[in-house]
Structures are given as structure tokens and as C-alpha cells.
Legacy VTK file of the C-alpha trace (Angstrom):
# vtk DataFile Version 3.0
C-alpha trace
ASCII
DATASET POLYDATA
POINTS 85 float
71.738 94.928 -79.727
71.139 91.901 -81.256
69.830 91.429 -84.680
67.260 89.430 -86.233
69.416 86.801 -87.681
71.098 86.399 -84.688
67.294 85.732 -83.158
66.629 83.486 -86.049
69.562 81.318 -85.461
69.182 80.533 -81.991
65.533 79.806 -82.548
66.370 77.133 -85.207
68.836 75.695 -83.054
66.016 75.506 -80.226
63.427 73.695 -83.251
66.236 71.606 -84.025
66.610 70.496 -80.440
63.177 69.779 -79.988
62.950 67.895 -83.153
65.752 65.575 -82.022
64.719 65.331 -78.400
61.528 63.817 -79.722
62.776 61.356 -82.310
65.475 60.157 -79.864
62.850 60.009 -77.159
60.798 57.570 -79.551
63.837 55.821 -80.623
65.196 54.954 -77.641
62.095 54.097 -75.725
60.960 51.019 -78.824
63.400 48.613 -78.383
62.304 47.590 -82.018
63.295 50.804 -83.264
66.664 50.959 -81.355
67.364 46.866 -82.721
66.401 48.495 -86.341
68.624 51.194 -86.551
71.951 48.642 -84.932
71.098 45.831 -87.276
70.522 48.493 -90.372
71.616 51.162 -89.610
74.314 52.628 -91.915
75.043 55.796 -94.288
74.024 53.686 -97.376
71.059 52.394 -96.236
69.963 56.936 -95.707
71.426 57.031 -99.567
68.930 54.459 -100.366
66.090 55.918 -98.509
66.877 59.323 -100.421
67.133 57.928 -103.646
63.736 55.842 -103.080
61.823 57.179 -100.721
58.435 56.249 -101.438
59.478 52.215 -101.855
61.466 52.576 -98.615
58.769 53.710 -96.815
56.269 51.366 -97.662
59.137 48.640 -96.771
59.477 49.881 -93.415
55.912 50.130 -93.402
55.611 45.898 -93.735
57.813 45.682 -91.181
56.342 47.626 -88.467
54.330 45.919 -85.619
52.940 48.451 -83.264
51.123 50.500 -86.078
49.068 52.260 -82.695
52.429 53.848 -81.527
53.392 54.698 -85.059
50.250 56.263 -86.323
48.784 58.528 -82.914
52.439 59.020 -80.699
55.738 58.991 -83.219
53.519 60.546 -85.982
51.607 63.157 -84.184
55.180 64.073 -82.293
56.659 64.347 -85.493
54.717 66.729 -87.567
54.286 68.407 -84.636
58.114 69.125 -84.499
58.036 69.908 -87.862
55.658 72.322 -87.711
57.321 74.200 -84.544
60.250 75.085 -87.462
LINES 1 86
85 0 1 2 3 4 5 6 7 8 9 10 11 12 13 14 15 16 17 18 19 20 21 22 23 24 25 26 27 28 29 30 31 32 33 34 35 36 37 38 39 40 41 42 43 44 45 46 47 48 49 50 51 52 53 54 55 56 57 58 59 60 61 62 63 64 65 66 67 68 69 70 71 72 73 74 75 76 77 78 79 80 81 82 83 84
């Protein structure tokens, strides 16, 4: 019999996936994304974002160019993942 932790666990793991899947999805299919995350991608720069994450944002904010993509695909997909867990 399996118990309701055990349920619990394996349904995170499922929200988790689907979270990934479609931030990787979105990721890999904007090559300006993917050239982002080579050129700055590192553990300090997710430090940074931590420590300051409302000035980070709005300086990834000036450098986006495809605001349409951003505000009703990557968005929408987003807090729609987020609100699956």
C-alpha cells in the first residue's frame, strides 16, 4: 500500500519535470537565450540574481528584444508551471 508521502513525492518529481521541460523548451528554442546563458552564465552571476533580484531583473529586462515571446509564451508557460506545483 502506498502512502501519501510516497504519492506526494512522485507528484513533485512529475511538477518538477514539467517545470524544467518547459524552461528548457524555451531556452533552447531562442538562440538569444541559449547565447545568454554561455556568455553569462555562471554560479555567481545566480548569487547575484539572489542577492538583487529586483535590479537584476529589470537588467535583463533592457536587454531583452522579443518582449512578444517573453510576455504571452515564456511567461504564460511559466506561471503556468508554477502553478501545476
Amino acid at each position: 500500500m502506498k502512502t501519501s508521502s510516497s504519492k506526494k513525492g512522485k507528484r513533485l518529481l512529475v511538477d518538477i519535470s514539467i517545470i524544467g521541460a518547459m524552461t528548457m523548451s524555451v531556452a533552447l528554442l531562442k538562440s538569444d537565450i541559449r547565447e545568454g546563458i554561455l556568455e553569462r552564465g555562471s554560479l555567481d552571476n545566480i548569487i547575484e540574481n539572489f542577492k538583487d533580484p529586483y535590479n537584476k531583473a529589470k537588467e535583463g529586462a533592457r536587454i531583452d528584444d522579443d518582449s512578444f515571446i517573453l510576455n504571452y509564451v515564456a511567461h504564460p508557460l511559466s506561471y503556468t508551471g508554477m502553478g501545476l506545483y
